[in-house]
N, C-alpha and C positions, 0 to 999 in steps of 0.2 A: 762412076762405074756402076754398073746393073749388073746385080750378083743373081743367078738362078738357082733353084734346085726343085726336088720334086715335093718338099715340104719346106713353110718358112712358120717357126711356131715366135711370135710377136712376145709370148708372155706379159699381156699388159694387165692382165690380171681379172680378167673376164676369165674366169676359168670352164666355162661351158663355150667361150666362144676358142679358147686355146687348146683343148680335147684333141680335134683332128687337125689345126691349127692351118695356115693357108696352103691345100695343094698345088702343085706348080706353080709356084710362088716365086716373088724377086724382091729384091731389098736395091734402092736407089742411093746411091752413096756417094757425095759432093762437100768437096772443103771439109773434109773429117767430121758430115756429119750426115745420120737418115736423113735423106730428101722426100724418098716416099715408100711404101710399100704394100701390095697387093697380089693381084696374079701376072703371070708370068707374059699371057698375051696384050692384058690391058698395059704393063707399064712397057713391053716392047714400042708398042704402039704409039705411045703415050712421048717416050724418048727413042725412035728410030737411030738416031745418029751417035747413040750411047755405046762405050765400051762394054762390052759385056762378059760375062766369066760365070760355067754354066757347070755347076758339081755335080749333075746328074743325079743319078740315087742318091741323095744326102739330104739333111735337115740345116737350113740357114737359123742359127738361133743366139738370142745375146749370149756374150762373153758370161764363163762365168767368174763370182767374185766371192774370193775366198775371204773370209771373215777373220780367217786365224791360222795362222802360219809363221813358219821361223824360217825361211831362207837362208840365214847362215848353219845352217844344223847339218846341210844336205851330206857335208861327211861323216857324221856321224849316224846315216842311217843303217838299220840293220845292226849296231855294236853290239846289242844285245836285247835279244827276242822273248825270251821267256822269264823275266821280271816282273812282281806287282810294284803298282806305283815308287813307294818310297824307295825302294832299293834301285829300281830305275832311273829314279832323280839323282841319286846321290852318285852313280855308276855315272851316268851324262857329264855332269859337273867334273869329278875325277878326269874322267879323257878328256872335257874339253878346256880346262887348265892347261892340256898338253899342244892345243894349235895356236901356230901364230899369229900375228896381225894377216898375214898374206895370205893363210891357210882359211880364216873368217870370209876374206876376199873372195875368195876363187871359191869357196863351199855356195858362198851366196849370189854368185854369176851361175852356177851349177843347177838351184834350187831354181832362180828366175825361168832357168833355158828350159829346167821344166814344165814350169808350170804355165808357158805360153803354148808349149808343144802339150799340154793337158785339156787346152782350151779355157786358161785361166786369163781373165783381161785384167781383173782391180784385185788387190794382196789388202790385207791388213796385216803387215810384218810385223814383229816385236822383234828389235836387234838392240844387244846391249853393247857393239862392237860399232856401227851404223854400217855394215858388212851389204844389211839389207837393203840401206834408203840405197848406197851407190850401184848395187845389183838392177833394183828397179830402173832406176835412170839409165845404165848402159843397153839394158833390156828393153827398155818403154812401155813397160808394165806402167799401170795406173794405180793409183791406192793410197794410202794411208802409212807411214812410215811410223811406229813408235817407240822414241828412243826410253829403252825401259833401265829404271832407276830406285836405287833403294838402300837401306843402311841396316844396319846390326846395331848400330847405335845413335846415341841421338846428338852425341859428337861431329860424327860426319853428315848429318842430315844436311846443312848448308853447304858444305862442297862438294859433297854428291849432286843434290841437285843443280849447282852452277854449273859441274862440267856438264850436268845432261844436258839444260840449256844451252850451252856456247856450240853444243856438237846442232842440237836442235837449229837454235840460229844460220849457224854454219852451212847448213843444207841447202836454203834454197827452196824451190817447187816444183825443180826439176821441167820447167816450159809449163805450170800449170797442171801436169800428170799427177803429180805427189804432194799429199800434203806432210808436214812434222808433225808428230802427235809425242805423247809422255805416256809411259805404262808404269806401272807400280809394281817391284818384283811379287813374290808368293810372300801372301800373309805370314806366315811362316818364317819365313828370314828377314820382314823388311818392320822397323819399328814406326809402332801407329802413328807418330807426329812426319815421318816422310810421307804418309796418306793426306795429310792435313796440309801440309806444305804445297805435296803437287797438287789438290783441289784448287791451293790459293792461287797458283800460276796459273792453271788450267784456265779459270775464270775469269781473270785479271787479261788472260790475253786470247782468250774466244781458242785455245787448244784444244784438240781430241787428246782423249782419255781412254787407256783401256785398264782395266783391273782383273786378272785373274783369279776368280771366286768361286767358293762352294764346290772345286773342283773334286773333294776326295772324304772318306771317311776321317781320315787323318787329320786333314785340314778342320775339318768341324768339332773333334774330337780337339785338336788344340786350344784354337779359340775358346769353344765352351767351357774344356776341363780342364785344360791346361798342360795337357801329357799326349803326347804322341812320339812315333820314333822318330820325329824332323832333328836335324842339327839347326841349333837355333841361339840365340845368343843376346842379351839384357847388354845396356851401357858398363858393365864394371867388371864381367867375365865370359871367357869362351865357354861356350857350355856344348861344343860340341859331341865332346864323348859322355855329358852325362846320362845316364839309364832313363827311362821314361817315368819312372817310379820317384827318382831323384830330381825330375824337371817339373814335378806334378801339380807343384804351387805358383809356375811361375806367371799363367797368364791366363787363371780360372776367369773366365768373363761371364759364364752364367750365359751367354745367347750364342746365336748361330753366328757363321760370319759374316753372314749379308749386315743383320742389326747391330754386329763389331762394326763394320765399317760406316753405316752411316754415323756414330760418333763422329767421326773424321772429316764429317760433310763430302764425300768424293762422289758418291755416287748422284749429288745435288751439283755436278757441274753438267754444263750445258750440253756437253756434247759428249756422250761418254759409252764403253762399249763393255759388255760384261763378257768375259769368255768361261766356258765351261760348265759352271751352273747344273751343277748334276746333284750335289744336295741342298733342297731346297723344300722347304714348306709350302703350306696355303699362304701365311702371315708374309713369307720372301718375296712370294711371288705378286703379293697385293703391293709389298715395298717398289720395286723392280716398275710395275704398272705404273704406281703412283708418280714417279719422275720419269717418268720415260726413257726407264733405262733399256736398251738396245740390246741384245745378247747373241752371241755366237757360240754354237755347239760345236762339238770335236765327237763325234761317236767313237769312227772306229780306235782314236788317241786312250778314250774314255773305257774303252770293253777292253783292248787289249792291256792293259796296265790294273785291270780289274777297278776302275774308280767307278765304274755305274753306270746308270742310264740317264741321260738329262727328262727331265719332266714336261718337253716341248708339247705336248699336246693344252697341259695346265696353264702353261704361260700362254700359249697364244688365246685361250679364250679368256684368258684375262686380259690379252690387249697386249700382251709384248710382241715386240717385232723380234721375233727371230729368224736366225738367218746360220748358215753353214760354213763351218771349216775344217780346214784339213787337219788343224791341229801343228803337228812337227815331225817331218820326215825321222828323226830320228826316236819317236813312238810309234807311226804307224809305215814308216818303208817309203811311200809312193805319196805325193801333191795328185789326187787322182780322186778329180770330184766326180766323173762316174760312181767308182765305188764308194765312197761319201756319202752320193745321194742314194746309192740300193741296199748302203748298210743301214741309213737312218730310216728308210723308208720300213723297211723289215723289221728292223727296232724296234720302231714307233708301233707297228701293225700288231706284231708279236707282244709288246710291252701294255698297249691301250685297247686292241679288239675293238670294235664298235666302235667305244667313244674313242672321238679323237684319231679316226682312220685318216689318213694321210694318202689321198689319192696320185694318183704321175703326176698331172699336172701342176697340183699342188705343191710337190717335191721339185718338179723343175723351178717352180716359181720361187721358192726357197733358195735354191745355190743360184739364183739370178738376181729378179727382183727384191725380193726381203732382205737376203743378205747387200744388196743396194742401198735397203731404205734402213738396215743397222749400220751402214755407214753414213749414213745422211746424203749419200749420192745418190738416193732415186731419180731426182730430177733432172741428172743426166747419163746415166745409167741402168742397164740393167732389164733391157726390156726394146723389143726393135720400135721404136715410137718417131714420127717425123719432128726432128728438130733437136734430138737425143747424140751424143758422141756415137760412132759407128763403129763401137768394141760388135764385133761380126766373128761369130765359130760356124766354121762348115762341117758337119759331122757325117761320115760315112756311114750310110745304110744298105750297101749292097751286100754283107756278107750273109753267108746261106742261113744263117740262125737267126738273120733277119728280115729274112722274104716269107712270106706277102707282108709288109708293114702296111695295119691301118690306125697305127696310131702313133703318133712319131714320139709322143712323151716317154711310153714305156719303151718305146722299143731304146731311147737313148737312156733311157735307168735301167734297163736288163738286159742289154743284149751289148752296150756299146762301152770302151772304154778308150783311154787318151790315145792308142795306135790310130783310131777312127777319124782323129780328128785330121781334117785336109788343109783346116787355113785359118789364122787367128789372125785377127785383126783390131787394132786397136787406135780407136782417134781418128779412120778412114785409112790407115799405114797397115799395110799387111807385114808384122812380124815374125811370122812363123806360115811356110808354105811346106809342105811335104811333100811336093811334089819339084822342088828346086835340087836338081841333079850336083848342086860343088854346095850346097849347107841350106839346110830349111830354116833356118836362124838368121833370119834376114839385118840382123843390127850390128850383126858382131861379126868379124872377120873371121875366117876358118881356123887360119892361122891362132887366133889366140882362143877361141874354143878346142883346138888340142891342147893348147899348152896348160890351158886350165884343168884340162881333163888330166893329163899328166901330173899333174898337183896334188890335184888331191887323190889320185893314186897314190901317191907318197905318204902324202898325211894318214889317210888311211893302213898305209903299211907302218908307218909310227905307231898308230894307237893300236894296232894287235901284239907290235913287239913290246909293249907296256907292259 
């Protein structure tokens, strides 16, 4: 199929040549994969007898790929808007004790149908339910599935981690779309030898790894001094309702939590991904460089919950790959890497001035390619290249706040958001068309996309009667 429009921006990382990116342009798309791409009369030419599908005003540009996300969370968005961090975790936790197995289900078929109608192609899910890995696979989302695991004590460290494994094994790769990964809950609730454990499986069988790190004052405030307002709890008592003043010797470590956790060895496994990363030093960020730790941000997760601003300008010229996510519908509302990329980009501008300015293209390249190569998919993702999977978003640019476009990067970081998007496609399978009159939701039957919707209507009217 010869896909047209009046911009095709490749993102390969030439960023001077990705600026105005190819006008009237077409993308060649054969056995689920880029065949070619150029301008729109050479490859007519070129394949005369080709099917063709022509979006007119719009931008043909890779899928993008969320770094960090919780697709079972989707009914819990919105529960509660005006929290800082810890009372918001603690608030999550509370309602989400309260859904079922089926309620995890249907929330994370919810979150998938999303974020493909977002223009989202590869997820980095963390699901402690695997609500996520079966949402991706109904949906044919592409990504990184990790089943996240962790203990209070160092009792259960061995059968926690077997059942995380057995669910892990159990999965599958879903045709090659999805891999299994292992996450480590919050520093905070999980004791440091399950760190040390999952590194030793991680390694032992070539697993992705994510670790959520350095995400809060809180969190660094624990580790170092040992007192924070977490619920948190040692092998021998619940220490949940103790006072911060009464918890205040339990786990003084003298360092931040990046230098906690390399104790642990985890962040020395092969394949591993940092999320959040918002407090962080010169000495972290040297850490992070030095193993080629990967890292995904959460801005707008991060401003609204008041945890900070991640230091993305530092890390990258120290050489980390960073790359973008959404974070958790049920911190920031919406799987909407539009707004992702014009919140971080704004951040970034407002936070660093000069140094460290973060141009469109730049920021496009970021929720594409970078966040790609923080999963280790660059090589077949993330960027329209001949020979690459053909995750393909059509983006609409005909609305009046964005005529005349002569620049199709900014114009899709500030003018355009996931209503825009007209066609996602992923593997050369278009699953999400917006212009399909009985469901734009091409995987999933109509029928059970209401009923799902119907669901967690309910669940939803549960956790407000709480």
């Amino acid at each position: 199929m010869l896909l047209l429009a009046r911009y095709v921006l490749p993102v390969t990382g030439n960023e001077q040549f990705d600026v105005r990116g190819i006008e009237n342009g077409a993308v060649l798309v054969r056995d689920g994969r880029i065949a070619d791409v150029g301008h729109a009369l050479e490859l007519r030419r070129r394949y005369p007898t080709e099917e063709t599908r022509d979006f007119g005003q719009a931008v043909l540009m890779p899928g993008f790929v969320d770094c960090r996300t919780r697709l079972e969370y989707a009914t819990l968005r919105g529960i509660t808007n005006d929290a800082p961090y810890v009372d918001w975790e603690a608030y999550i936790l509370k309602k989400a004790a309260m859904l079922s197995p089926q309620d995890w289900e249907d929330a994370a078929i919810l979150g998938a149908f999303e974020a493909v109608r977002s223009g989202i192609t590869t997820v980095a899910d963390t699901t402690r339910t695997g609500a996520g890995f079966h949402a991706m696979k109904a949906i044919g989302l592409r990504g990184i599935a990790y089943r996240e695991v962790g203990s209070k004590t160092r009792a259960d460290i061995e059968t926690n981690l077997r059942r995380a494994v057995g669910d892990i094994e159990s999965w599958g790769d879903a045709g090659g779309r999805i891999r299994a990964g292992i996450a480590t809950e919050h520093l905070y609730t999980c004791h440091p030898e399950m760190l040390g454990a999952v590194a030793r499986y991680a390694t032992e069988t070539r697993t992705p790894v994510c670790v959520d790190i350095a995400g809060s004052i809180e969190e660094y405030n624990f580790i170092k001094y040992g007192h924070a307002p977490f619920a948190v709890a040692n092998e021998d008592e619940d220490l949940s309702a103790i006072e911060d003043s009464q918890a205040a010797a339990l786990l003084p470590t003298g360092c931040s939590p990046v230098r906690y956790v390399l104790n642990w060895d985890i962040l020395d496994v092969p394949e591993v991904l940092a999320v959040q990363c918002v407090k962080l030093d010169d000495d972290d960020i040297a850490h992070l460089a030095e193993r080629d730790v990967r890292v995904g941000v959460c801005s707008r997760a991060n401003a609204k919950l008041g945890m900070g601003v991640a230091p993305v300008a530092k890390m990258r010229a120290a050489g980390v790959t960073v790359g973008l996510g959404t974070g958790s519908v049920a911190a920031c509302d919406s799987l909407d890497p539009f707004e992702e990329m014009r919140f971080t980009l704004l951040m970034q501008r407002a936070s660093n001035g000069r140094s460290g300015f973060i141009t469109g293209p730049g920021m496009v390249k970021m929720a594409t390619l970078d966040s790609a190569r923080a999963l280790r998919m660059d090589d077949q993702v993330g960027s329209l290249e001949v020979g690459k999977l053909a995750d393909v978003i059509a983006v609409d640019l005909s609305g009046t706040r964005q005529i005349p476009t002569h620049f199709p990067n900014s114009a899709v970081i500030h003018t355009a958001h996931p209503a825009n998007v007209l066609m996602t496609m992923i593997g050369g399978e278009v699953v999400y068309d917006a212009t399909d009159e009985i469901s734009p939701l091409l995987t999933m039957d109509p029928r059970e996309i209401r009923r799902i919707l119907a669901n967690t209507d309910r669940a939803r009217a549960k956790l407000r009667q709480a």
